[in-house]
C-alpha positions as CSV (number, residue, x, y, z in Angstrom):
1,X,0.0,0.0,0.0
2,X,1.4,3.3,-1.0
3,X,0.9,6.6,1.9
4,X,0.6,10.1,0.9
5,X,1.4,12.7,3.2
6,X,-1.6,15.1,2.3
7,X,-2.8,18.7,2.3
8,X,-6.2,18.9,1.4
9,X,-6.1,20.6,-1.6
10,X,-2.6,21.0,-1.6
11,X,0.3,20.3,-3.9
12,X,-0.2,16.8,-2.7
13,X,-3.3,16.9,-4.5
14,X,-1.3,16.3,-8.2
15,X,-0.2,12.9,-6.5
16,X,-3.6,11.6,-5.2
17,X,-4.6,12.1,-8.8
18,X,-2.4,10.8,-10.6
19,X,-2.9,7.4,-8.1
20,X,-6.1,7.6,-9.3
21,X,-5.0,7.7,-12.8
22,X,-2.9,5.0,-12.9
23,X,-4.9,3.2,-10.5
24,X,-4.9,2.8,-6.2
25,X,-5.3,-1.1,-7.4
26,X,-1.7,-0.7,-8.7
27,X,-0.4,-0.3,-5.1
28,X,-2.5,-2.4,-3.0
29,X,-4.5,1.0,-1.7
30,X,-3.6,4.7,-0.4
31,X,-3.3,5.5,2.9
32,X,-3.3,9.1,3.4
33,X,-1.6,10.9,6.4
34,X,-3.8,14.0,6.3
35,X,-1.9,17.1,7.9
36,X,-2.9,20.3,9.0
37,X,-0.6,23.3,7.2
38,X,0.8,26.4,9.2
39,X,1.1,24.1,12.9
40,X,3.3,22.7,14.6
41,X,1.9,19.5,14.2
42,X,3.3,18.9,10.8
43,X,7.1,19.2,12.4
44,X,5.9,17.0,15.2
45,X,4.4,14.5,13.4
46,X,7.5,12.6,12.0
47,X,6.8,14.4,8.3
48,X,10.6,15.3,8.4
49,X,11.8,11.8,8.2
50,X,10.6,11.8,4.6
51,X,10.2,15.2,3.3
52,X,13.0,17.3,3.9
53,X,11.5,20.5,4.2
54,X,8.7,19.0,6.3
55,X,6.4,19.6,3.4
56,X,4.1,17.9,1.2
57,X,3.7,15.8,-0.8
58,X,5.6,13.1,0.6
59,X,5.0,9.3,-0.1
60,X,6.1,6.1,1.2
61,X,5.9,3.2,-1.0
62,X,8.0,-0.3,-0.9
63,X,11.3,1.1,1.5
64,X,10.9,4.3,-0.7
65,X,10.3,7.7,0.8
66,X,10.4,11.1,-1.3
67,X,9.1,14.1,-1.6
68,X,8.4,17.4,-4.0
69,X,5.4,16.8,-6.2
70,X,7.3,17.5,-9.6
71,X,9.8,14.5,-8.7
72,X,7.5,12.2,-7.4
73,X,5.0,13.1,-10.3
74,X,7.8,11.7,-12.7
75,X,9.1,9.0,-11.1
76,X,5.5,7.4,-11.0
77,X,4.6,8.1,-13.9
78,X,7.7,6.3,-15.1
79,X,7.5,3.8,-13.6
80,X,3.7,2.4,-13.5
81,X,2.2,4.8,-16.3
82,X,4.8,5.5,-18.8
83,X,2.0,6.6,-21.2
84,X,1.4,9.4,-19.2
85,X,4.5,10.6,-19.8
86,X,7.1,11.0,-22.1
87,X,10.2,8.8,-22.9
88,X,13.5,10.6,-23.8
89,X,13.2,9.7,-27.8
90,X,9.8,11.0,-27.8
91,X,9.6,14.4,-29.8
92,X,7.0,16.0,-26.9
93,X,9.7,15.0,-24.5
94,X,11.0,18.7,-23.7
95,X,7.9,20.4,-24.0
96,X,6.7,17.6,-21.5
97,X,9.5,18.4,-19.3
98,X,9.0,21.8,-20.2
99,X,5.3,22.4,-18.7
100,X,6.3,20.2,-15.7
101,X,9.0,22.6,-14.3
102,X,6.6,25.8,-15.5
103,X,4.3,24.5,-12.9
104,X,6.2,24.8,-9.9
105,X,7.4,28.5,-11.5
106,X,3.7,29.1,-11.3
107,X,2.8,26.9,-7.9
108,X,5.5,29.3,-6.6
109,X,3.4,32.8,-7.2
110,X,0.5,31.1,-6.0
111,X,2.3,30.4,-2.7
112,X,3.2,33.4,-2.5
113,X,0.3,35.0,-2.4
114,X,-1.2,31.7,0.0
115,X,1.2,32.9,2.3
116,X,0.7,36.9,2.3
117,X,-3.4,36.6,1.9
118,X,-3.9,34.1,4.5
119,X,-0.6,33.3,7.0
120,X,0.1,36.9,7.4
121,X,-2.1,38.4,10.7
122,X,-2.5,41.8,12.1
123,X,-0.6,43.9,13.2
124,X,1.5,42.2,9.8
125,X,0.7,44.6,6.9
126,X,0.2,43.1,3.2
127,X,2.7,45.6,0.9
128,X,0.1,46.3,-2.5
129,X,2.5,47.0,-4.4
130,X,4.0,43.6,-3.6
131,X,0.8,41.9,-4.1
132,X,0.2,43.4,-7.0
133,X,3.5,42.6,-8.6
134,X,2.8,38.9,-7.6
135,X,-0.7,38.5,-9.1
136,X,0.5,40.0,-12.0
137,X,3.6,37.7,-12.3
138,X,0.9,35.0,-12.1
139,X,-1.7,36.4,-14.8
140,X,1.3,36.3,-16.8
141,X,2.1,33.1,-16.6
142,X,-0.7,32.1,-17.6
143,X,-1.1,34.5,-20.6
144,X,1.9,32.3,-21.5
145,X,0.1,29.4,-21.3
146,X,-3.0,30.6,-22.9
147,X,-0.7,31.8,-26.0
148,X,0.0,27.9,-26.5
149,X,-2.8,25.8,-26.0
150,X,-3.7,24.5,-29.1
151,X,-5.3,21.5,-28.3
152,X,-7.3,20.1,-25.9
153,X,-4.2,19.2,-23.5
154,X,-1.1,20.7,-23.3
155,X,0.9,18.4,-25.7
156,X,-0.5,17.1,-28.8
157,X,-0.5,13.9,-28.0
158,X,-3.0,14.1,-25.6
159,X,-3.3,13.7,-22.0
160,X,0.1,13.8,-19.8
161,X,1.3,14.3,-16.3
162,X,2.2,17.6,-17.2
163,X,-1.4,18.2,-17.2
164,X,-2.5,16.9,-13.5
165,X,0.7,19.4,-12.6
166,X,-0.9,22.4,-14.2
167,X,-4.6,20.9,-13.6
168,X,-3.9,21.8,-9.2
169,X,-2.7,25.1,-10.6
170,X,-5.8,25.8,-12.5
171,X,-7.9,25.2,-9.0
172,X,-5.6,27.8,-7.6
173,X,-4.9,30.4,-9.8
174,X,-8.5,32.2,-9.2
175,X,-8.6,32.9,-5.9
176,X,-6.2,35.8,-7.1
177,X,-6.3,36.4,-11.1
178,X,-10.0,36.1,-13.1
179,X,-9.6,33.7,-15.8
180,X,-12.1,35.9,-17.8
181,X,-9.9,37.0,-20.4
182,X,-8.2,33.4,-21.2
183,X,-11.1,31.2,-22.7
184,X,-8.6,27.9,-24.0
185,X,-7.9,28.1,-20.1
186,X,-11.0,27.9,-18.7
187,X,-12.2,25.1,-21.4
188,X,-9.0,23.5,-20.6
189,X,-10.1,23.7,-16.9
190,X,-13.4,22.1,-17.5
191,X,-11.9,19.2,-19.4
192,X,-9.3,18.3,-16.7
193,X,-11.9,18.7,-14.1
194,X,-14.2,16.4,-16.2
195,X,-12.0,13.4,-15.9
196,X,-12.8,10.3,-14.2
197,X,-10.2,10.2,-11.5
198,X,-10.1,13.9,-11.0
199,X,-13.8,13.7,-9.9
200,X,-13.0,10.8,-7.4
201,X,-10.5,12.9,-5.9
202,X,-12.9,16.3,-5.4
203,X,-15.5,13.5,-3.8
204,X,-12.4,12.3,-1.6
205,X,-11.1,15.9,-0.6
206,X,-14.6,17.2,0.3
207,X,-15.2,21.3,0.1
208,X,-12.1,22.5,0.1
209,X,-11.1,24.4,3.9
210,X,-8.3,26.8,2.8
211,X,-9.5,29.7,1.2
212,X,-12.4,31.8,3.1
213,X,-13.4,33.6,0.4
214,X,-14.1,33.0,-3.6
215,X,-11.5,35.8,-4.7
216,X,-8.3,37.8,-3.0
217,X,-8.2,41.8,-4.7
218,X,-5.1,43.6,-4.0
219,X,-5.7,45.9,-0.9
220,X,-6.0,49.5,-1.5
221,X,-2.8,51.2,-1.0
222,X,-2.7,53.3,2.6
């Protein structure tokens, strides 16, 4: 049986689907160690042992413990569902690669603004000129990916594990930037969220606990 250190709704989240992907049968089962982000109970709970940073995602599986979503996303897919990837010969391989790594440049803005929006307490003042730089470092990365969708995944040969990488990004992205103005987005959205195993994983996760409201504006300057 394979463990996944979880989030809900996290960046944990690309792992539990792509084990739904591939298939929990392929493991013998999931268990999921559910943790609680921003307390101390993730440092205390024995997290470190496996993830470095005492982050998520994290898995154990067979004697093998790693972390970082973008490496464990790859080395499963490798090794159980190669088709959902792409093998060094293959001509999508470095745009595979490619919208992997973009990802994590966009996970990072995201968590960014995660961090400043909802960590940060009073008396802690949010800078709006530093929020504003960061949402709009985000609505630009995804004008970039907007610019390049010209099918109905990211690579033309169809469905990938970059996909489930950008598909937790996509749930994200919102909170901060309107997807309004990039339509091959939001009907990129709809189609990821449309999947099979995507689905069982929103039934799994529940209503999702982290964000308190639908959208995050830049606070007025002052």
């Amino acid at each position: 049986m394979i463990t996944l250190h979880h989030v809900q709704y996290g960046r944990s989240f690309r792992v539990l689907w792509l084990l739904e992907e591939i298939g929990l049968e392929t493991f013998g089962g999931l268990e999921i160690v559910e943790h609680r982000i921003g307390t101390k109970e993730m440092r205390e709970s024995g997290l470190a042992r496996v993830s470095p940073a005492v982050r998520i995602p994290a898995i154990e599986y067979e004697g093998l413990e790693m972390a970082e979503s973008g490496a464990i996303v790859e080395h499963l897919t490798e090794r159980f569902a190669p088709e959902l990837g792409r093998a060094e010969e293959h001509p999508e391989r470095a745009d595979y690669l490619q919208w992997i790594h973009y990802a994590e440049t966009q996970a990072s803005l995201i968590e960014t603004l995660n961090l400043v929006h909802l960590f940060l307490r009073p008396p802690a003042q949010k800078d709006p000129v530093f929020l504003k730089l960061m949402a709009a470092r985000l609505k630009g990365t995804l004008a970039g990916m907007e610019a390049r969708m010209g099918g109905e995944y990211l690579l033309p040969g169809g469905f990938s594990a970059a996909d489930i990488m950008m598909g937790f990004n996509l749930f994200a992205a919102p909170y901060y930037v309107h997807l309004d103005p990039f339509p091959k987005l939001m009907a990129y959205k709809a189609r990821l969220e449309a999947r099979d195993a995507f689905r069982r994983c929103v039934e799994r996760e529940g209503p999702q606990r982290f964000y308190s409201q639908d959208f995050y504006p830049v606070p007025e300057a002052g």
